[in-house]
Biopython code that builds the backbone (N, CA, C, O; Angstrom):
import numpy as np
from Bio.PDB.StructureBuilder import StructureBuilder

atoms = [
    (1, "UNK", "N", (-23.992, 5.317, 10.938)),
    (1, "UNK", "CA", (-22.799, 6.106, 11.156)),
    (1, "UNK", "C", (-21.606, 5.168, 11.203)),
    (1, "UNK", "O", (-21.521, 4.210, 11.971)),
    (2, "UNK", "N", (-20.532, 5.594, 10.156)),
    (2, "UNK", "CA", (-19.640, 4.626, 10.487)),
    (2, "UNK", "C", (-18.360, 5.585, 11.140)),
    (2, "UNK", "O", (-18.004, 6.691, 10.734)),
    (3, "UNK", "N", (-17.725, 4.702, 12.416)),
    (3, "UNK", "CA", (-16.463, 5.410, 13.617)),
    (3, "UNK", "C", (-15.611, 4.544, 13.201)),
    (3, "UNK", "O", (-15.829, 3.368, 12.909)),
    (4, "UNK", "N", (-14.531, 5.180, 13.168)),
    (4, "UNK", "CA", (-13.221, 4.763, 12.575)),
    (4, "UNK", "C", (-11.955, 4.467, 13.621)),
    (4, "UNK", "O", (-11.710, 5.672, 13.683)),
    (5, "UNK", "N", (-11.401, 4.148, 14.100)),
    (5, "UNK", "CA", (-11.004, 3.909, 15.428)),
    (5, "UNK", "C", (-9.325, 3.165, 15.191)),
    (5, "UNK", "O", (-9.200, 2.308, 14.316)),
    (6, "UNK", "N", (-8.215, 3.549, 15.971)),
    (6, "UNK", "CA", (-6.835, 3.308, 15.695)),
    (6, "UNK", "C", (-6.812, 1.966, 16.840)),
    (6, "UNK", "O", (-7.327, 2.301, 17.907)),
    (7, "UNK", "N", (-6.533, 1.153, 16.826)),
    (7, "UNK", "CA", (-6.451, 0.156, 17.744)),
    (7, "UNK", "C", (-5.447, -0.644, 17.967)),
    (7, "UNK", "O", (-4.937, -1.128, 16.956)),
    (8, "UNK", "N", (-4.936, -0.977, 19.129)),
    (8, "UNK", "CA", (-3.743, -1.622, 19.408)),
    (8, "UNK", "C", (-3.457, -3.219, 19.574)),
    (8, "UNK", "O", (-2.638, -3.920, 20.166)),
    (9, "UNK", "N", (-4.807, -3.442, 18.555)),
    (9, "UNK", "CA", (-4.533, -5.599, 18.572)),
    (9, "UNK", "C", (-5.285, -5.499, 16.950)),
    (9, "UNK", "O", (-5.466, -4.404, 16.418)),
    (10, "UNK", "N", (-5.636, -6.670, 16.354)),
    (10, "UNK", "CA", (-6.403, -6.615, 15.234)),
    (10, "UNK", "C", (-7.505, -7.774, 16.099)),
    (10, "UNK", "O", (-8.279, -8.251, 15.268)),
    (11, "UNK", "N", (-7.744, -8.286, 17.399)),
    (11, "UNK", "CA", (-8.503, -9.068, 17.789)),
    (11, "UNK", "C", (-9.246, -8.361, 18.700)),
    (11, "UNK", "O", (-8.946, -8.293, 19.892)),
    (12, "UNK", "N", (-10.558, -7.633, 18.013)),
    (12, "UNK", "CA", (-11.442, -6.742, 17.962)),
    (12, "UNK", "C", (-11.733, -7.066, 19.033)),
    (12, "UNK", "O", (-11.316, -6.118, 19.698)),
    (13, "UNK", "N", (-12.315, -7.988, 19.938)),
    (13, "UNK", "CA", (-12.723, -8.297, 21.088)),
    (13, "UNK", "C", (-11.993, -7.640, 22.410)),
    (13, "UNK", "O", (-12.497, -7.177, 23.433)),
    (14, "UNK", "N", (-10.956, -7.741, 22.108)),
    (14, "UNK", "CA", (-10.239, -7.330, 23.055)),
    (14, "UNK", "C", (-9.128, -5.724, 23.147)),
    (14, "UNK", "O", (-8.533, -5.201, 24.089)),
    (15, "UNK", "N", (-9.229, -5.444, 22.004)),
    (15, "UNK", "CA", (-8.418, -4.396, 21.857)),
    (15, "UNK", "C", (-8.962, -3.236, 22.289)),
    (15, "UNK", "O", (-10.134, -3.024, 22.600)),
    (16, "UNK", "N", (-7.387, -1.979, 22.289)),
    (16, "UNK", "CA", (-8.128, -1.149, 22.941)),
    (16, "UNK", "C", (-7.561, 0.056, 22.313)),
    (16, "UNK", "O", (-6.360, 0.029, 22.044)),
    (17, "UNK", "N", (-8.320, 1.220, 22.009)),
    (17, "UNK", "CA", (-7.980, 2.614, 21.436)),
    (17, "UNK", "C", (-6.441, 3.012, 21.543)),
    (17, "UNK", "O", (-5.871, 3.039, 22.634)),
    (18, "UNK", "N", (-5.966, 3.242, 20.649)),
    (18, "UNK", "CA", (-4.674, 3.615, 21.101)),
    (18, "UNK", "C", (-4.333, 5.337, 20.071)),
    (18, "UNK", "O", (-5.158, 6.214, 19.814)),
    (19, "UNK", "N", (-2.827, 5.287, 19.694)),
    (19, "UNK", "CA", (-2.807, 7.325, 18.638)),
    (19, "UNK", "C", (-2.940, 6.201, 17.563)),
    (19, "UNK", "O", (-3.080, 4.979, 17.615)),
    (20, "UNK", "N", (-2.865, 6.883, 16.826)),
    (20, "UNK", "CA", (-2.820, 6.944, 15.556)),
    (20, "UNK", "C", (-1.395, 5.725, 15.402)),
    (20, "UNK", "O", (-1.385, 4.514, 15.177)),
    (21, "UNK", "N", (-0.087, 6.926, 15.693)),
    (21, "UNK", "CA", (1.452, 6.279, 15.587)),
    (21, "UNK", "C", (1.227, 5.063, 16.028)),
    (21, "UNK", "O", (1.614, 4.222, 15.217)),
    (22, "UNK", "N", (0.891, 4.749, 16.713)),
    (22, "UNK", "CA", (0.991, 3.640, 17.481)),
    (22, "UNK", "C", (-0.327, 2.305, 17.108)),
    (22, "UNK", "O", (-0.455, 1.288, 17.790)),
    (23, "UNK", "N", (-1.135, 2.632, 15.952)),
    (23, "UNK", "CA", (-2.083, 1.368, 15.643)),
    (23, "UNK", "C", (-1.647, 0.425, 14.671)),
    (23, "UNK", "O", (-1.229, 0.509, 13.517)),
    (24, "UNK", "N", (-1.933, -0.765, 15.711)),
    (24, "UNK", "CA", (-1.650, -2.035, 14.378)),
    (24, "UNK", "C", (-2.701, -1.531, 13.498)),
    (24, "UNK", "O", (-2.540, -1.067, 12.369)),
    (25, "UNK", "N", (-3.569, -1.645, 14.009)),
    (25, "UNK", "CA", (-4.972, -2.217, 12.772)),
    (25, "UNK", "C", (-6.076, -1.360, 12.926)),
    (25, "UNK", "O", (-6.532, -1.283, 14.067)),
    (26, "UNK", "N", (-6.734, -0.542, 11.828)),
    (26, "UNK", "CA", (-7.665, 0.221, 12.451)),
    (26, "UNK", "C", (-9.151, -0.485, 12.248)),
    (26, "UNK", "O", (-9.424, -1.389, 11.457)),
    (27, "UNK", "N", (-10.013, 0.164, 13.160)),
    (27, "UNK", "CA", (-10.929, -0.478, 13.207)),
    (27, "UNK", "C", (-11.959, 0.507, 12.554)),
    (27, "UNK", "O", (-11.827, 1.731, 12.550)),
    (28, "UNK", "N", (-13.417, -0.463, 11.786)),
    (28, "UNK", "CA", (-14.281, 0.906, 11.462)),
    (28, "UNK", "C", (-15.552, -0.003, 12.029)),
    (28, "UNK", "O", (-15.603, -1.227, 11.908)),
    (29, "UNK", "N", (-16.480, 0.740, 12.613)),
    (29, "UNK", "CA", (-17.195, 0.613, 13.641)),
    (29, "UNK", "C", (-18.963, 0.937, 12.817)),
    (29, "UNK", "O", (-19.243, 2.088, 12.480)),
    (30, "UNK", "N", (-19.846, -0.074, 12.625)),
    (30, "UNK", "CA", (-21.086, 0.533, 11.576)),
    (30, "UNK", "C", (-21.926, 0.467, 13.157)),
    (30, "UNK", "O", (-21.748, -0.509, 13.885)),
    (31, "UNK", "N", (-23.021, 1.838, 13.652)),
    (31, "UNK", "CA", (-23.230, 2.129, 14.437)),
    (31, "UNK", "C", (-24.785, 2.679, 13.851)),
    (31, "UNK", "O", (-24.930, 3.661, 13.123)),
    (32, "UNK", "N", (-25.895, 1.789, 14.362)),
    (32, "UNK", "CA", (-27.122, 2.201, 13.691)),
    (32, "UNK", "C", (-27.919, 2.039, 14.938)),
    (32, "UNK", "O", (-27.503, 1.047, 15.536)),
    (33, "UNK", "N", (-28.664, 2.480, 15.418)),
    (33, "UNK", "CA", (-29.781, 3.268, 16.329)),
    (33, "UNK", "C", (-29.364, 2.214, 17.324)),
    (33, "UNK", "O", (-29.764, 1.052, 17.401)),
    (34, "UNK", "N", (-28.248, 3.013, 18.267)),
    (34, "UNK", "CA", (-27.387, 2.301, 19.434)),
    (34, "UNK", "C", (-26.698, 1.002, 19.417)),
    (34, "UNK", "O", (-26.030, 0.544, 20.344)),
    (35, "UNK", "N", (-26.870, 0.578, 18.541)),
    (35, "UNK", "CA", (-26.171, -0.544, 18.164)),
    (35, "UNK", "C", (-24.902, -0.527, 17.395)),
    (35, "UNK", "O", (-24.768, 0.368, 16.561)),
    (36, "UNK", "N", (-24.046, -1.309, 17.545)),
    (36, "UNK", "CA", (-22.775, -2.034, 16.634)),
    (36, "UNK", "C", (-23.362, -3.005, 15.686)),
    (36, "UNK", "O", (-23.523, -4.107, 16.209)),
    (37, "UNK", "N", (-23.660, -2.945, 14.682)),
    (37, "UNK", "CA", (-23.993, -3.266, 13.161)),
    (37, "UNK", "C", (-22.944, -4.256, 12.657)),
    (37, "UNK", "O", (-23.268, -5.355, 12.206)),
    (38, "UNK", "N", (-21.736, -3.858, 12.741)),
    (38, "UNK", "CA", (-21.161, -4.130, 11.742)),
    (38, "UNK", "C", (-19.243, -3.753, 12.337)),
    (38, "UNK", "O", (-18.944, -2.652, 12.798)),
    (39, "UNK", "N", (-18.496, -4.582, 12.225)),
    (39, "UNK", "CA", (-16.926, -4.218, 12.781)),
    (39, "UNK", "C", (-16.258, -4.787, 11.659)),
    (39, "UNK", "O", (-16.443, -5.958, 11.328)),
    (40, "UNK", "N", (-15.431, -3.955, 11.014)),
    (40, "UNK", "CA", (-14.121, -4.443, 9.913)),
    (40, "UNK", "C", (-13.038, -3.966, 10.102)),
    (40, "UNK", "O", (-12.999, -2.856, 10.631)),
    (41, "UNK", "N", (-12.001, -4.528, 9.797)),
    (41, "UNK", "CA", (-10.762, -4.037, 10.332)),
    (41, "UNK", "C", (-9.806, -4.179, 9.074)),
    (41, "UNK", "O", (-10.036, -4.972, 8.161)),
    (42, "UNK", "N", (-8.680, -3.309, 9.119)),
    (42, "UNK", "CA", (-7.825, -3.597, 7.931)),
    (42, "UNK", "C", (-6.798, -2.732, 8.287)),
    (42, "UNK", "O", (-6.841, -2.226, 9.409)),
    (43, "UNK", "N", (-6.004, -2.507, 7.636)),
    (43, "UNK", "CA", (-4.173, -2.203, 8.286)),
    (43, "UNK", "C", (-4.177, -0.782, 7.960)),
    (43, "UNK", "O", (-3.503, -0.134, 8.761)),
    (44, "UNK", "N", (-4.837, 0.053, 6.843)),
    (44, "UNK", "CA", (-4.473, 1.130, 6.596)),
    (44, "UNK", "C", (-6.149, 1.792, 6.730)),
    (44, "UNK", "O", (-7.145, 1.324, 6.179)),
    (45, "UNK", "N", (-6.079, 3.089, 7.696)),
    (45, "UNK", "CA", (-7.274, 4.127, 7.673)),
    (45, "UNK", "C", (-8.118, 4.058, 6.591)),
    (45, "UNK", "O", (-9.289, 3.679, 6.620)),
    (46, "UNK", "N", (-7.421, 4.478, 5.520)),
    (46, "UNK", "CA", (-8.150, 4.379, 4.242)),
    (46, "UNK", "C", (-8.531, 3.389, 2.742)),
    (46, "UNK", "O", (-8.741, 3.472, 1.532)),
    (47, "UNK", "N", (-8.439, 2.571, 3.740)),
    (47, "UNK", "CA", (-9.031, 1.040, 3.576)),
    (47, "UNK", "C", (-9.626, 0.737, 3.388)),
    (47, "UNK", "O", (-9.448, -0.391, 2.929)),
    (48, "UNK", "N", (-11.183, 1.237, 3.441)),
    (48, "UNK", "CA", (-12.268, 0.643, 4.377)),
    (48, "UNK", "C", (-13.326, 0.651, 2.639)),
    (48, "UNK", "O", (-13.080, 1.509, 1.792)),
    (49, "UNK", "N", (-14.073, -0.080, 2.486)),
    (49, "UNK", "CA", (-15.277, 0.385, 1.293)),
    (49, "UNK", "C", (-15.711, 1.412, 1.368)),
    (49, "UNK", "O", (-15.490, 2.282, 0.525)),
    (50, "UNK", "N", (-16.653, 1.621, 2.701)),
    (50, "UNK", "CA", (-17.604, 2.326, 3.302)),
    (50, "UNK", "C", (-16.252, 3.646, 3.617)),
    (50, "UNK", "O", (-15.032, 3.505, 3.701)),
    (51, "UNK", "N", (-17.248, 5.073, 3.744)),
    (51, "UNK", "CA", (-16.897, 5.963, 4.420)),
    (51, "UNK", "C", (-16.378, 6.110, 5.593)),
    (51, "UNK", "O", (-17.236, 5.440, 6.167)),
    (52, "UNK", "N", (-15.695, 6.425, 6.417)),
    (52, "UNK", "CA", (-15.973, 7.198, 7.725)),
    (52, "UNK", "C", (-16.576, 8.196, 8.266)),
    (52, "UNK", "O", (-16.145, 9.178, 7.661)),
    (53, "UNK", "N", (-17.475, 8.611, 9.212)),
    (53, "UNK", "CA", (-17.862, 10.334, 8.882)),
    (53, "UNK", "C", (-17.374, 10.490, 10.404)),
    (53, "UNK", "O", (-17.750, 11.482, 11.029)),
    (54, "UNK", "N", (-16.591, 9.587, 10.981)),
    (54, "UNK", "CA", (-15.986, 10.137, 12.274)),
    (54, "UNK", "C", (-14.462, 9.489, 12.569)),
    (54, "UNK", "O", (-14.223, 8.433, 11.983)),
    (55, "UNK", "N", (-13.875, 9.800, 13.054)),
    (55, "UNK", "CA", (-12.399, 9.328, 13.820)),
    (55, "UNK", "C", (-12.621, 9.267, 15.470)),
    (55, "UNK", "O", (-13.547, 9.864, 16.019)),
    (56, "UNK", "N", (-11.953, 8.718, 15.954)),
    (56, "UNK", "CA", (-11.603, 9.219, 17.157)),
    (56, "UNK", "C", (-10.360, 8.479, 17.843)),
    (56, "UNK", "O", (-9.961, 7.319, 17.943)),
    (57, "UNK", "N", (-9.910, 9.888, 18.308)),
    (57, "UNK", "CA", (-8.228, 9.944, 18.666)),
    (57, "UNK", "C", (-8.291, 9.763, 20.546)),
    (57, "UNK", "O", (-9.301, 10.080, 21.176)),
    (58, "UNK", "N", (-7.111, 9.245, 21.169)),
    (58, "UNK", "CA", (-6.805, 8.854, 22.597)),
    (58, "UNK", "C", (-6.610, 10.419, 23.033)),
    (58, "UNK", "O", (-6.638, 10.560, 24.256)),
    (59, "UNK", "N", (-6.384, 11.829, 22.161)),
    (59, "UNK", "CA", (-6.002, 12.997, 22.696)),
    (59, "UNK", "C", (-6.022, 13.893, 21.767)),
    (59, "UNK", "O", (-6.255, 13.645, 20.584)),
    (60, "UNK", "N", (-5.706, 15.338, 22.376)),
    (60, "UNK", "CA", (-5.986, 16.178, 21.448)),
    (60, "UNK", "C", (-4.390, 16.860, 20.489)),
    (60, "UNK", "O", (-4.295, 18.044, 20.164)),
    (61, "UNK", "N", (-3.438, 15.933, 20.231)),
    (61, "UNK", "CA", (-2.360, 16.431, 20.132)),
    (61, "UNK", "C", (-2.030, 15.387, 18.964)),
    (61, "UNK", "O", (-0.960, 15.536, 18.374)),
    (62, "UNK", "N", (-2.983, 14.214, 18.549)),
    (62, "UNK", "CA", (-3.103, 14.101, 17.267)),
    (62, "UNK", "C", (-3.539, 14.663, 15.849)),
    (62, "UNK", "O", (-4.662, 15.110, 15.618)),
    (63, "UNK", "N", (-2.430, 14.575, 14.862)),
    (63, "UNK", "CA", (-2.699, 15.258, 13.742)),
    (63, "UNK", "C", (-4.191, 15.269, 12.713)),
    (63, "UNK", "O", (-4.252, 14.589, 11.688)),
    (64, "UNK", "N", (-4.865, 15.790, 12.994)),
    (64, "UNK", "CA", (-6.327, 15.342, 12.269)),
    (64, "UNK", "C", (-6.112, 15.683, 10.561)),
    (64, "UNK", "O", (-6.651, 15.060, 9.646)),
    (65, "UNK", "N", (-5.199, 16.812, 10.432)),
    (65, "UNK", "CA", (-5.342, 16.527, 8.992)),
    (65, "UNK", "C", (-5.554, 15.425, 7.491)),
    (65, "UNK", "O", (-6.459, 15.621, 6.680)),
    (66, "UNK", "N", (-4.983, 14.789, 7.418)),
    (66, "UNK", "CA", (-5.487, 13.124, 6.373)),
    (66, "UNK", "C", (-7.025, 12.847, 7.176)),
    (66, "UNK", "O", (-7.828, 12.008, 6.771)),
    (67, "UNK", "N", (-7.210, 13.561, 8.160)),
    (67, "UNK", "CA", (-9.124, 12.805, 8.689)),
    (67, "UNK", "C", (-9.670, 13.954, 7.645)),
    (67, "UNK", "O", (-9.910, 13.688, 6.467)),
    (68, "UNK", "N", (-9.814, 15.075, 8.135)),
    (68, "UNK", "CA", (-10.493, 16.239, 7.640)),
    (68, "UNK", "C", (-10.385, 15.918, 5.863)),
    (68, "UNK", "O", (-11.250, 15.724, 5.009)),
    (69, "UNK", "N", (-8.788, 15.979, 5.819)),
    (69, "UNK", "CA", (-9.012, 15.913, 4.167)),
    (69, "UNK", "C", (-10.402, 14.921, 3.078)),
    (69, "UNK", "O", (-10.986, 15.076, 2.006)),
    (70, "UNK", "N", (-10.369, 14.003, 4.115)),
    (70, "UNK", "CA", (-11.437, 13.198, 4.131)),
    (70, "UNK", "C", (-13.195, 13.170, 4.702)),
    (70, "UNK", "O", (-14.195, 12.453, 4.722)),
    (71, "UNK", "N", (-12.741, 14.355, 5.065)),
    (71, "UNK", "CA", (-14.285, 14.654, 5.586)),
    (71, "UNK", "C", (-14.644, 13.850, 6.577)),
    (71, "UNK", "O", (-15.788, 13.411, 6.463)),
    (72, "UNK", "N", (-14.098, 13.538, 7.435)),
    (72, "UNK", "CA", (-14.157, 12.707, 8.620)),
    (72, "UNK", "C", (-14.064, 13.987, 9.996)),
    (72, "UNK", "O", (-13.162, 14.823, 10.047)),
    (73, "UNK", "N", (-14.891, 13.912, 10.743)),
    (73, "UNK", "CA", (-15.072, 14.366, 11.913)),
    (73, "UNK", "C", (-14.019, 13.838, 12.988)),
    (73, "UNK", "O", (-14.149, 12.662, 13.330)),
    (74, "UNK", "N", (-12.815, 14.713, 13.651)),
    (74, "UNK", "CA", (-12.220, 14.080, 14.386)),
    (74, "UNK", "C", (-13.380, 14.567, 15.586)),
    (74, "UNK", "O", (-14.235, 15.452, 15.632)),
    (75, "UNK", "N", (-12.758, 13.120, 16.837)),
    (75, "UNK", "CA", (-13.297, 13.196, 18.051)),
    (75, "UNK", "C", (-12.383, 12.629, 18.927)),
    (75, "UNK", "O", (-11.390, 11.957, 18.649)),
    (76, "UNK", "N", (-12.934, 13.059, 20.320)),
    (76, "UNK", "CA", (-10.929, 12.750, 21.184)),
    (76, "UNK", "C", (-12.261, 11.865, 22.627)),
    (76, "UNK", "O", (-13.326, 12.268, 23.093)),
    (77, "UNK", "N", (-11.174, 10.174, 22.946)),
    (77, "UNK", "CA", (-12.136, 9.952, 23.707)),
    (77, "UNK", "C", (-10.870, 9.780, 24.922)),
    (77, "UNK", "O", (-10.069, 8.851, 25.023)),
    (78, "UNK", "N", (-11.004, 11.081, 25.835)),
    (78, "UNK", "CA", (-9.757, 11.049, 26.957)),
    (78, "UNK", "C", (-9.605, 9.807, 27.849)),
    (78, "UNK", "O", (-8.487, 9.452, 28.225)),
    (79, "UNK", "N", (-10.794, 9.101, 28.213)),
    (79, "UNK", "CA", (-10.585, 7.974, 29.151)),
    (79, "UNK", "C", (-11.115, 6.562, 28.665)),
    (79, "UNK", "O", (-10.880, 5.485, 29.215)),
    (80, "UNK", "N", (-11.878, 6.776, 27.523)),
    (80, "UNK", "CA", (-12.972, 5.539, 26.833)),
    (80, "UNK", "C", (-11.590, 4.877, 26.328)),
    (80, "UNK", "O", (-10.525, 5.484, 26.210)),
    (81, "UNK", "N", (-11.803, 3.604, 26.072)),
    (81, "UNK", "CA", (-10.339, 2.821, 25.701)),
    (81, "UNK", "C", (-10.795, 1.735, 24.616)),
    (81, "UNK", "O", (-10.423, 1.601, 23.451)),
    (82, "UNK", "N", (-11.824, 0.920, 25.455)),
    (82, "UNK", "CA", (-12.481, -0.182, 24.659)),
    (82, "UNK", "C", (-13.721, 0.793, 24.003)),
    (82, "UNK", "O", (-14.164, 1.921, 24.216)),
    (83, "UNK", "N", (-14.089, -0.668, 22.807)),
    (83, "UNK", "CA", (-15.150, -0.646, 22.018)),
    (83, "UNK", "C", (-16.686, -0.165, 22.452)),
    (83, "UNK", "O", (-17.441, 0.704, 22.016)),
    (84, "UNK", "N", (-16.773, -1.047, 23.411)),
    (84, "UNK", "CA", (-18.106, -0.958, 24.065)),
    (84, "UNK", "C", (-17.969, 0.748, 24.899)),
    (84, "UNK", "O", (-18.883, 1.568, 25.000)),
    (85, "UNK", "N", (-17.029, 0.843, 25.231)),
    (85, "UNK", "CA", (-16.753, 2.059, 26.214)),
    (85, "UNK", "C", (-17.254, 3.566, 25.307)),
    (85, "UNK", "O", (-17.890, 4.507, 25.782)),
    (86, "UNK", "N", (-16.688, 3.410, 23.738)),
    (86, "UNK", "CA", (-16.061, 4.198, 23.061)),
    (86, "UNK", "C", (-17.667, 4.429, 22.573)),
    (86, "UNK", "O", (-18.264, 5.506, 22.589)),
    (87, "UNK", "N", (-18.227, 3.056, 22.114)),
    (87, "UNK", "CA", (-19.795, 3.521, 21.102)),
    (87, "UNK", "C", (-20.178, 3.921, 22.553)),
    (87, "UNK", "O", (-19.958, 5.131, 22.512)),
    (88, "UNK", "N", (-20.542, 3.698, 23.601)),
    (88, "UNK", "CA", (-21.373, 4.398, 24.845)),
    (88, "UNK", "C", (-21.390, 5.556, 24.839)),
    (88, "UNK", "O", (-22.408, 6.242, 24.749)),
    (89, "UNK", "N", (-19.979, 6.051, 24.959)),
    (89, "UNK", "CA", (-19.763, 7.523, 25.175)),
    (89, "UNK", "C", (-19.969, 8.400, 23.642)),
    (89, "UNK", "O", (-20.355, 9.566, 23.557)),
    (90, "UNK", "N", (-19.679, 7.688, 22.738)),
    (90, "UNK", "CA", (-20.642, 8.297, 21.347)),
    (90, "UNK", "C", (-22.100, 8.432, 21.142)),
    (90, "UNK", "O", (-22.779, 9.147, 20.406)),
    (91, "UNK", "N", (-22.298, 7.772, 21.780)),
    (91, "UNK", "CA", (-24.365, 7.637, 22.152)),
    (91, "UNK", "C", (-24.744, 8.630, 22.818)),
    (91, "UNK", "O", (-25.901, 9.014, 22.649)),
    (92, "UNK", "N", (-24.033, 9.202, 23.595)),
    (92, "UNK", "CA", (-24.400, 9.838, 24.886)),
    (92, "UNK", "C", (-23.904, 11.124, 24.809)),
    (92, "UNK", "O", (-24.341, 11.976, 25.582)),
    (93, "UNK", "N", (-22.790, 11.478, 23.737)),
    (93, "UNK", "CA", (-22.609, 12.482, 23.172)),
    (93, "UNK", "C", (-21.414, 13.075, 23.973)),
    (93, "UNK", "O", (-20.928, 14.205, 23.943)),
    (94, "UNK", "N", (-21.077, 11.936, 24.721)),
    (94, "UNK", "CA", (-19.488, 12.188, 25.963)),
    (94, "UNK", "C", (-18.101, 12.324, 25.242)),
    (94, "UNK", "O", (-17.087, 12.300, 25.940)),
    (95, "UNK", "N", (-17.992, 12.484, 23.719)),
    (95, "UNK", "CA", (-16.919, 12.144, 23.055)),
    (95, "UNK", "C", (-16.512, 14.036, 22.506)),
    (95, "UNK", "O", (-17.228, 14.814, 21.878)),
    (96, "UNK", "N", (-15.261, 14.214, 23.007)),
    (96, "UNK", "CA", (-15.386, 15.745, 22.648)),
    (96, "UNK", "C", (-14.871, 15.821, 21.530)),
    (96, "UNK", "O", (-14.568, 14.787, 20.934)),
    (97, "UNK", "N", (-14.603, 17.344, 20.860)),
    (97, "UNK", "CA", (-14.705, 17.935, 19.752)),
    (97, "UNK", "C", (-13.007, 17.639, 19.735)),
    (97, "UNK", "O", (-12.542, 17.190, 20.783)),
    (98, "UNK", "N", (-12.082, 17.871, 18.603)),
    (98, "UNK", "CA", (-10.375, 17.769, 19.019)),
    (98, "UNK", "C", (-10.483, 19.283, 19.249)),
    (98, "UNK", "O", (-11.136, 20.068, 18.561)),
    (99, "UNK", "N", (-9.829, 19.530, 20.194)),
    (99, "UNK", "CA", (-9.184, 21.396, 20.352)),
    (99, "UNK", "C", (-8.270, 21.346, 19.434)),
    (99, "UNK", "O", (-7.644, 20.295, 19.297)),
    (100, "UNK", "N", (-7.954, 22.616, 18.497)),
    (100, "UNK", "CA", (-6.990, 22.499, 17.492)),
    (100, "UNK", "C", (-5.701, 23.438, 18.362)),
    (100, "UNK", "O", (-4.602, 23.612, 17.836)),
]
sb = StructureBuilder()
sb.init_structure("model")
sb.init_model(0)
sb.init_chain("A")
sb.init_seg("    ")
for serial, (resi, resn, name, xyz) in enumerate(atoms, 1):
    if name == "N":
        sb.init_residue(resn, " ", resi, " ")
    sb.init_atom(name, np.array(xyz, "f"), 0.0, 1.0, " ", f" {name:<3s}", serial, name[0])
structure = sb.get_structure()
């Protein structure tokens, strides 16, 4: 599964979820039986080689349209911030649906 993620540093280690408006660098996240696989980063969403088949936004008052058009699953993580925080609560199925 690859998660697609807006982030507010390009120094993956440390950065943390931020909107959309507001990402330096987005991150895409390769996520295979609980694990982080794989992290690439690049300046524009639709960047990436690989697919996305998920997003996830800091709230529900981001625009998901350009995700959907793409067949990307938005997901809203209200308190998850970091990386490690963000795949946890995707594992566990804590990451909600966006309310439109």
């Amino acid at each position: 599964m690859y998660l697609l993620l807006p982030m507010d540093s390009d120094n993956t280690d440390e950065a943390k979820l931020t909107t959309v408006a507001d990402a330096k660098v987005w991150l895409q996240l390769q996520v295979e039986e609980g694990e982080i696989v794989a992290r690439v980063h690049h300046e524009r969403f639709d960047g990436f080689e690989n697919w996305s088949e998920a997003v996830v936004f800091t709230n529900d008052t981001e625009n998901p349209m350009p995700f959907l058009e793409m067949s990307m699953m938005p997901l809203v993580a209200h308190t998850q911030r970091s990386i490690d925080e963000i795949v946890e609560a995707y594992l566990f199925r804590e990451l909600h649906d966006l309310g439109y």
